[in-house]
ZALOKOL-419641 format. One line per 4 residues: their letters; for each residue x, y, z of C-alpha. Coordinates in pm, whole numbers, plus 50000, padded with zeros to 5 digits. Each point is the difference from the previous one (the first is absolute). Last residue first. Layout:
REM residues N
a) X Y Z  ...
END
This chain:
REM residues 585
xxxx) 63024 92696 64399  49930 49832 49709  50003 49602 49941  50275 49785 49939
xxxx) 50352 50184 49924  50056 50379 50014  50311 50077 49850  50241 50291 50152
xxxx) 50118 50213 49748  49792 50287 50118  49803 50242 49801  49870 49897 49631
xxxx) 49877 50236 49751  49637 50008 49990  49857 49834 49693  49875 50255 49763
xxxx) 49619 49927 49873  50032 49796 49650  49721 50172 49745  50239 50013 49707
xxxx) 50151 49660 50062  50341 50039 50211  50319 49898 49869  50238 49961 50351
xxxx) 50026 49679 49933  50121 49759 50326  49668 50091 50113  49911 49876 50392
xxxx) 50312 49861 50046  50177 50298 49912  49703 50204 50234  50116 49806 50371
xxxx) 49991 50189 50285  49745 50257 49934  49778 49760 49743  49919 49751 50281
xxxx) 49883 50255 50291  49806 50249 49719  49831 49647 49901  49890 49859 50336
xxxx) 50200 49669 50035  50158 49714 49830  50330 49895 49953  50307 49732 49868
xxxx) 49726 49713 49921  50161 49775 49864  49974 49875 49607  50316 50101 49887
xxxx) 49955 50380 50173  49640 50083 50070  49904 50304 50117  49619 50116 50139
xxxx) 49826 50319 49993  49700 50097 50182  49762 50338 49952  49962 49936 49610
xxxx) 49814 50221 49717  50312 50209 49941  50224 49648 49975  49874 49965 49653
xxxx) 50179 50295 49845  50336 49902 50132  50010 49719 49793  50147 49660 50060
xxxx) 49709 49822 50105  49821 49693 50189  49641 50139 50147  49821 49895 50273
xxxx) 49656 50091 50064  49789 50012 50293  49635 50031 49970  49829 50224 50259
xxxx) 49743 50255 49784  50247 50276 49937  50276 49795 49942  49861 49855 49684
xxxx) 49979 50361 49883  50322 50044 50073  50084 49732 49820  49796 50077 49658
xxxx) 50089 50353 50100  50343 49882 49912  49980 49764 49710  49802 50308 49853
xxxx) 50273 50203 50053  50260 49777 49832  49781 49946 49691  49994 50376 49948
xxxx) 50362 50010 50033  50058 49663 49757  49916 49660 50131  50199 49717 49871
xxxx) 50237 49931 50286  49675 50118 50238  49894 49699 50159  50333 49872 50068
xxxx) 49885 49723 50237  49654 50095 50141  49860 49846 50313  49656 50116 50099
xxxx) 49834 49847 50314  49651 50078 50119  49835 49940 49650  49733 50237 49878
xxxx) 49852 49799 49796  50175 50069 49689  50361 50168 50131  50244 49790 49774
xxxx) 49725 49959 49674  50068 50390 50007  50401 49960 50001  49980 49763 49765
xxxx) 49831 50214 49758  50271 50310 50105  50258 49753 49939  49820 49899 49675
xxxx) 49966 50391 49893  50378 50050 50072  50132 49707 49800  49766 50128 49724
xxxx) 49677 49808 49941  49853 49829 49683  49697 49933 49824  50009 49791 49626
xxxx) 49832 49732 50186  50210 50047 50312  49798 50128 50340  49663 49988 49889
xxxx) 49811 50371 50060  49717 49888 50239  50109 50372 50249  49930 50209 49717
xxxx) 49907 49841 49658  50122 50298 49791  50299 50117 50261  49954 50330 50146
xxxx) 49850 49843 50335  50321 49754 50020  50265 50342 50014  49742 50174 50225
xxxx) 49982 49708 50227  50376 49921 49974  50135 50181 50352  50072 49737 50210
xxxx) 49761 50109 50244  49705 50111 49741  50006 49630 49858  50025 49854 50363
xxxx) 49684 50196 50077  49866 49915 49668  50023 49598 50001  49896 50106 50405
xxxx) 49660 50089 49845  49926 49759 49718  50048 49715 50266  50059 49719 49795
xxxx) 49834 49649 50130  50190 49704 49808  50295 50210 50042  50262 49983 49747
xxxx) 50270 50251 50253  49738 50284 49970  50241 50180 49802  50081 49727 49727
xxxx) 49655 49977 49969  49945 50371 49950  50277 50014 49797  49835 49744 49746
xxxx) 50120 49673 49953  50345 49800 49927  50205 50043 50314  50264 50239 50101
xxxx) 50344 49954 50113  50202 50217 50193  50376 49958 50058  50064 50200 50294
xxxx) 49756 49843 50236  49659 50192 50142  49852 49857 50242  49663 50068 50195
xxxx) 49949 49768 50297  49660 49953 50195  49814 49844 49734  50297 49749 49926
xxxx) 50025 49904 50363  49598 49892 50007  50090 49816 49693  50310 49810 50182
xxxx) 49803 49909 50325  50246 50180 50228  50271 49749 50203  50238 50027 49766
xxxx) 49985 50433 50093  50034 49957 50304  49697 50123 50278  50127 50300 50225
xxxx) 49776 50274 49848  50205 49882 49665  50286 49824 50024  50329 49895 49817
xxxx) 50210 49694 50144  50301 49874 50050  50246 49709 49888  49933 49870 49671
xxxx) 49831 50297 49903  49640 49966 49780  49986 50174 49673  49724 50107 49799
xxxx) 49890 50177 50316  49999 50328 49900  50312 50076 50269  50151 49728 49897
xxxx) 49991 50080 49638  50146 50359 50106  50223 49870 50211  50145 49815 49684
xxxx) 49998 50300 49797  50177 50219 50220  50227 49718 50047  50368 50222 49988
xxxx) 50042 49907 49631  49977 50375 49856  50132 50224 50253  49736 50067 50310
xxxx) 49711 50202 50106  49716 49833 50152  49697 50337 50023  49773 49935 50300
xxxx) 49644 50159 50009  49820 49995 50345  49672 50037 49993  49845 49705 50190
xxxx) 50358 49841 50166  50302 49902 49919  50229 49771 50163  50341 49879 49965
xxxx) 50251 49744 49996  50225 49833 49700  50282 49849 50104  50078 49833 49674
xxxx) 49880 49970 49635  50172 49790 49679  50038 49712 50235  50187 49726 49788
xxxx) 49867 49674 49853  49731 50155 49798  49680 49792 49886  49774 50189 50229
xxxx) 50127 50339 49933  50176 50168 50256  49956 50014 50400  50164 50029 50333
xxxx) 49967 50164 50376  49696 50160 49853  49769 50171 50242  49751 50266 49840
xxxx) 49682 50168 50149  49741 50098 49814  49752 50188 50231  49654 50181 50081
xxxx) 49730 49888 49692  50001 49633 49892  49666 49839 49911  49832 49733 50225
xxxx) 50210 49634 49939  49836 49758 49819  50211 49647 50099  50213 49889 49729
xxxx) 49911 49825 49674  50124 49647 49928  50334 50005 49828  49987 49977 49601
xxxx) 50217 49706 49905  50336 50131 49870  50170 49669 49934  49649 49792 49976
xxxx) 49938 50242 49736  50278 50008 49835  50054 49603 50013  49673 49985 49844
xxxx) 50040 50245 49732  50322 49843 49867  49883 49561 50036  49678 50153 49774
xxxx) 50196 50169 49753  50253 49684 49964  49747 49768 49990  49860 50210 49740
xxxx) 50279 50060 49817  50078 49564 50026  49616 49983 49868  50105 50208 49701
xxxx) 50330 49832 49897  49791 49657 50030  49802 50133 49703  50095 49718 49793
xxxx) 50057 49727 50243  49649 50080 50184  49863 49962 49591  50137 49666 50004
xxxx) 49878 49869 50283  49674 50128 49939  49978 49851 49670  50117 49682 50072
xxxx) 49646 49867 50082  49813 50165 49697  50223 49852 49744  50008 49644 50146
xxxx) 49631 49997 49984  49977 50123 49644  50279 49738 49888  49786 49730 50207
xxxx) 49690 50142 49776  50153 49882 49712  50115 49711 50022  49673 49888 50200
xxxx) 49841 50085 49730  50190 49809 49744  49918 49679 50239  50172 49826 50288
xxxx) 50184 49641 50076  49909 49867 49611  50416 49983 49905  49933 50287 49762
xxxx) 49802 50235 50261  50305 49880 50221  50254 50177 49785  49803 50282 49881
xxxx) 49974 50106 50418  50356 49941 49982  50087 50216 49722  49773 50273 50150
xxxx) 50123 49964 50309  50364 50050 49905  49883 50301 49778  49874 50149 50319
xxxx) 50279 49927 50190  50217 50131 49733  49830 50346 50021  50013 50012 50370
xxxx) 50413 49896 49981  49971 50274 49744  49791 50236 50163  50226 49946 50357
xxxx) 50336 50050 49803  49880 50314 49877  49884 50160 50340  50348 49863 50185
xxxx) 50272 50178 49743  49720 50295 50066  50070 49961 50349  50338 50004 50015
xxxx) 50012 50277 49735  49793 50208 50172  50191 49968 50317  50310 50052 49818
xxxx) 49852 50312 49807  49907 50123 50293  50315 49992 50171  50208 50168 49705
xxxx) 49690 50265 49955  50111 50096 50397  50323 50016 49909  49920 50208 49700
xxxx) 49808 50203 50141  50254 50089 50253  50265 50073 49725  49733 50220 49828
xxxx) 49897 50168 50332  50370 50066 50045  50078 50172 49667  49696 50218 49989
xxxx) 50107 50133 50348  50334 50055 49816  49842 50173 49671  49751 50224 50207
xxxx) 50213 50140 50306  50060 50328 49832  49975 50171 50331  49668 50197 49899
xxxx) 49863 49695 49813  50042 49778 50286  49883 50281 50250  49666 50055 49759
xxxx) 49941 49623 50019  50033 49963 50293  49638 49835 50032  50078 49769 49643
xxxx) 50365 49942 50160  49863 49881 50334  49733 49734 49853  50258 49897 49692
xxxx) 50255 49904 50257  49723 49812 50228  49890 49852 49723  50352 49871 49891
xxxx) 50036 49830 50354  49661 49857 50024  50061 49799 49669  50302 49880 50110
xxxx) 49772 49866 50353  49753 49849 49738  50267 49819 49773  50179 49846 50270
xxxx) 49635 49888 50194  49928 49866 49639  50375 49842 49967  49951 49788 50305
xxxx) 49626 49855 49992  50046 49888 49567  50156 49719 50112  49819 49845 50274
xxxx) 49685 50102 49818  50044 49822 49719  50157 49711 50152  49637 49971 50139
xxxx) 49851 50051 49740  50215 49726 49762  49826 49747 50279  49701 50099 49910
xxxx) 50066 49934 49672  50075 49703 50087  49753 49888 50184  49742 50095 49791
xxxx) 50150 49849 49701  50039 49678 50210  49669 50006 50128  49864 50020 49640
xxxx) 50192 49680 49894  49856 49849 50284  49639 50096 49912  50042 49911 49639
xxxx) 50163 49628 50109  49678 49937 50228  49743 50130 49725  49659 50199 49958
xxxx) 49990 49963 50400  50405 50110 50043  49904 50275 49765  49731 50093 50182
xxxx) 50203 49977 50334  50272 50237 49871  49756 50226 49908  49854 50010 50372
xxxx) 50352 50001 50107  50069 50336 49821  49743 50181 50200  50227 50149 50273
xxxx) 50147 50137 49697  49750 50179 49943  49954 50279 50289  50383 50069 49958
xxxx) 49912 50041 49613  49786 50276 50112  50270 50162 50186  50245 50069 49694
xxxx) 49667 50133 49766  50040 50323 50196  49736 50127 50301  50219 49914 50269
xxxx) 50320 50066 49870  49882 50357 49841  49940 50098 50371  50332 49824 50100
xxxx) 50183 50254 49710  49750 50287 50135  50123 49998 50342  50414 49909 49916
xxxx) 49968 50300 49771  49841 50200 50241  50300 49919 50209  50273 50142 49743
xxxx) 50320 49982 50187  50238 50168 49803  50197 50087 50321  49855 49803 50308
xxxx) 49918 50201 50284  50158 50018 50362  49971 50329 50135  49751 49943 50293
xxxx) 49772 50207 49887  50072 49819 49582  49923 49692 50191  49691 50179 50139
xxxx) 49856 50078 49653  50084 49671 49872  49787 49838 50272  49695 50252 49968
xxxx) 50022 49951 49591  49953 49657 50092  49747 49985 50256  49806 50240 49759
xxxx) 50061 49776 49679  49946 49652 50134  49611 49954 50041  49936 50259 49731
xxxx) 50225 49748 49791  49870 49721 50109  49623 50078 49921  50113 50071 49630
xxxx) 50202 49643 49955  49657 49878 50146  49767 50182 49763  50205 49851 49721
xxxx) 50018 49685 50123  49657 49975 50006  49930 50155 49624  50216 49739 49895
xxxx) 49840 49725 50132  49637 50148 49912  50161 50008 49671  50123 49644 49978
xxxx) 49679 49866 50119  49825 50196 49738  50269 49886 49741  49927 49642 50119
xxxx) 49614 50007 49987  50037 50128 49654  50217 49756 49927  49758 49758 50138
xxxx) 49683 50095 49805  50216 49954 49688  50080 49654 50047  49635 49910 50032
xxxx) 49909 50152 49702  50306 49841 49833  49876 49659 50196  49645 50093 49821
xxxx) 50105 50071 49697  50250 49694 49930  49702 49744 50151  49765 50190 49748
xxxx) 50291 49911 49683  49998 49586 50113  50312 49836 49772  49953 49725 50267
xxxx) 50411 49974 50018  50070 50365 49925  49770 50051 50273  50110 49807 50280
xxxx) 50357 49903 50049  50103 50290 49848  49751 50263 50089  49948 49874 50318
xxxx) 50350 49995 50093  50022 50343 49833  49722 50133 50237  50123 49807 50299
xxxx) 50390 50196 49960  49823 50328 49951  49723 49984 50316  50350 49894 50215
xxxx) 50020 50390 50057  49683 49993 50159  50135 49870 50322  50308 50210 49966
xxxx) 49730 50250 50016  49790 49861 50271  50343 50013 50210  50140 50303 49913
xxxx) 49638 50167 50116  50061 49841 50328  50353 50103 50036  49895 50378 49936
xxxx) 49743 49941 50247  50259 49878 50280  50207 50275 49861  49783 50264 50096
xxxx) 49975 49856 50313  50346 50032 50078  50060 50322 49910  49982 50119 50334
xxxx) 50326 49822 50044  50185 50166 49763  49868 50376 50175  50106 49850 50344
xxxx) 50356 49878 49871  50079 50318 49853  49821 50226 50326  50263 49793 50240
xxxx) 49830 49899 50262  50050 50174 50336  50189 49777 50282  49812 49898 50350
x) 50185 50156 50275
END
């Protein structure tokens, strides 16, 4: 099976003939460059010998015309890059926000990883001053050549300077390699600290956290400053030494330029344009040693998002599969999150079908949660499988899945736009109509009519939701489109009573036209709406059944608490001792 590109490499590539043109622009301007160097050999060789004033004028005129050339050369070089460095990153920025978002899926992300750093740090790359002298220092043996051809001795001495500064490049970059990945993974460890304290910040301040998380971020910072500050040292120590072995080298041709204008080998204009020359071949070199720090980011950046990507490389699309509407039923010999060693959920086997709402009761820890992610398919199981109308779940095309599944996870988060886009799950296509079905479901359409902008109020901007509204919110994006499948982990540990009964007829309601929904609780209030009711006990299975069967023989493991919410139905008081196990009789 032939093997996907990676997007990275595809998007650099695609550059390519941008930089073909940017390299043919280079060249005509390094071309022009050696305008300067002529006009002063003319000048001193020439006209202060004839004394000739028009000769003056017109080589100044002359001169003139090619700097302007050159600065429109340099600007249409510029301009290039810069719609190249903006081409890569819309090349790179969906396959990369796709990669980290499945990494973080598959529970593996990078604290104080800042990706859309590492995007707009290669972006700046490209169109920075660092690349251009990459495009002219191919050039440097065309000045080496006309110094060579004003001289033999000034075009050796210039080949030394170049290679030795080249050489002090490469050491450069040996060097410098080590403490700048140091520095960058410190630096990812103190961001990640400041990241979770500035979004706790409320616990922190609560708990009176403040002065000890201040404490560690400042001895991380200053680890990570440590490393930087030996990098930058390294390669400042390196940025000095190369303008004044450059700055010697150009006094060293000077001197010897005088020397063999005095002996009769060249003239006073050759003296000085060789100094010109020699000037405008090292520069490149040097100016790669003094922002070496920012090509060795952008190596860095570029090395990052590639291996993501390649690591979590999106999988071809899956077969379309016709929409689900009879069954989900669930085998799971084993499962957990992908990176997890140990099972977190056994023995898990049942089947529901259009109508049936199941309530998973358990204590806190049991892998409510994680059936719940398997059950939305955000999670796959290592051993088992989850199916809809007989098809699994890893087998769906992953946006025909997410149509057909409405979850609802205990933490919700909200995006920045309007409720109606945050409804309508940031359709390109809204439907206006099932934004206000699910609305009216989940209770909030009179609550989002009475606000001043209605349904485009901005979520943030000086706009904010209780932890109740935001559920409710959630709950509403949870049953746009009429999904068949509903899971909902704690959707009411925010909700007050009236909250609570519009989580019910939202399920009920669902009910009514064939979805199934599956709901992980601990209140009594919730299990009204269902007609199945399944146990978990440290992540097995322990029972499932019809809900009267379940609750008779088992209520303390239904509700440990006997605190019931003000709208809680009673639980019937249990019969038998004798457990029921696997499904109901």
């Amino acid at each position: 099976m032939l093997q996907k590109s990676n997007p990275v490499q595809t998007a650099w590539a695609s550059l390519r003939k941008g930089f073909v043109a940017v390299a043919f622009f280079s060249l005509f301007l390094n071309l022009l460059m050696l305008a300067g160097p002529l006009y002063m050999l003319q000048v001193y060789d020439r006209v202060l010998t004839s004394q000739n004033v028009e000769t003056l004028i017109a080589l100044s005129i002359l001169l003139a015309g090619v700097f302007l050339v050159i600065a429109c050369l340099d600007l249409m070089r510029m301009r290039i890059l810069g719609r190249l460095a903006a081409r890569f990153e819309m090349a790179v920025g969906g396959p990369v926000l796709g990669a980290a978002m499945r990494r973080r899926v598959q529970g593996n992300s990078e604290a104080g990883e800042n990706l859309v750093e590492d995007v707009n740090g290669f972006r700046e790359f490209i169109s920075g001053t660092t690349l251009t002298a990459f495009f002219d220092a191919p050039w440097i043996p065309i000045y080496l050549m006309v110094l060579y051809v004003l001289h033999p001795l000034l075009g050796l001495l210039g080949l030394f300077g170049a290679i030795t500064l080249t050489i002090m490049a490469l050491i450069n970059n040996a060097r410098a390699r080590a403490p700048m990945q140091q520095a960058s993974q410190a630096r990812g460890r103190s961001d990640a600290l400041f990241d979770t304290s500035d979004r706790n910040a409320e616990v922190v301040h609560a708990l009176g956290m403040k002065s000890d998380l201040l404490r560690r971020w400042t001895a991380l910072q200053i680890d990570a400053h440590r490393h930087k500050t030996r990098a930058a040292d390294r390669v400042a120590g390196f940025s000095v030494m190369s303008k004044t072995v450059r700055m010697g080298l150009q006094s060293a041709i000077l001197g010897l330029g005088a020397a063999l204008a005095i002996t009769g080998e060249s003239t006073a204009g050759v003296m000085i344009a060789s100094t010109i020359v020699l000037a405008r071949a090292l520069s490149p070199i040097d100016q790669l040693i003094g922002q070496w720090r920012t090509f060795l980011a952008a190596r860095g950046s570029y090395t990052k998002i590639k291996a993501l990507t390649e690591e979590f490389a999106e999988t071809p699309p899956n077969l379309h599969l016709p929409r689900a509407f009879k069954t989900v039923d669930v085998k799971i010999a084993q499962a957990g999150p992908p990176r997890a060693i140990n099972a977190t959920v056994r023995a898990i086997d049942f089947s529901l079908a259009a109508g049936d709402v199941l309530a998973v009761i358990g204590h806190s820890g049991s892998g409510k949660t994680t059936l719940g992610k398997m059950l939305a398919g955000i999670w796959f199981p290592q051993r088992g499988e989850v199916l809809l109308d007989g098809s699994p779940m890893s087998k769906w095309n992953h946006e025909d899945l997410g149509k057909q599944i409405g979850y609802l996870p205990q933490d919700v988060e909200l995006f920045d736009g309007t409720i109606r886009e945050n409804i309508a799950r940031f359709s390109t296509a809204i439907d206006d109509a099932e934004v206000l079905r699910a609305a009216r479901e989940a209770g909030i359409h009179d609550m989002t009519s009475a606000l001043p902008d209605s349904y485009e109020t901005r979520i943030g901007h000086g706009f904010f939701l209780s932890g109740g509204q935001r559920q409710r919110l959630a709950l509403a994006r949870a049953l746009y489109g009429d999904p068949f499948v509903l899971v909902l982990d704690e959707p009411n540990s925010d909700l007050d009573a009236e909250g609570e009964q519009a989580l019910r007829d939202a399920i009920l309601s669902a009910q009514a036209r064939g979805a199934i929904a599956i709901v992980m609780t601990h209140r009594p209030a919730t299990l009204q709406a269902a007609n199945k009711v399944m146990v978990m006990r440290n992540g097995t299975q322990t029972q499932f059944g019809d809900k009267d069967d379940v609750l008779k023989v088992n209520r303390r493991n239904v509700l440990d608490s006997q605190a019931k919410s003000p709208t809680a139905a009673p639980v019937p008081h249990p019969a038998p001792t004798t457990q029921i196990t696997g499904a109901a009789q």
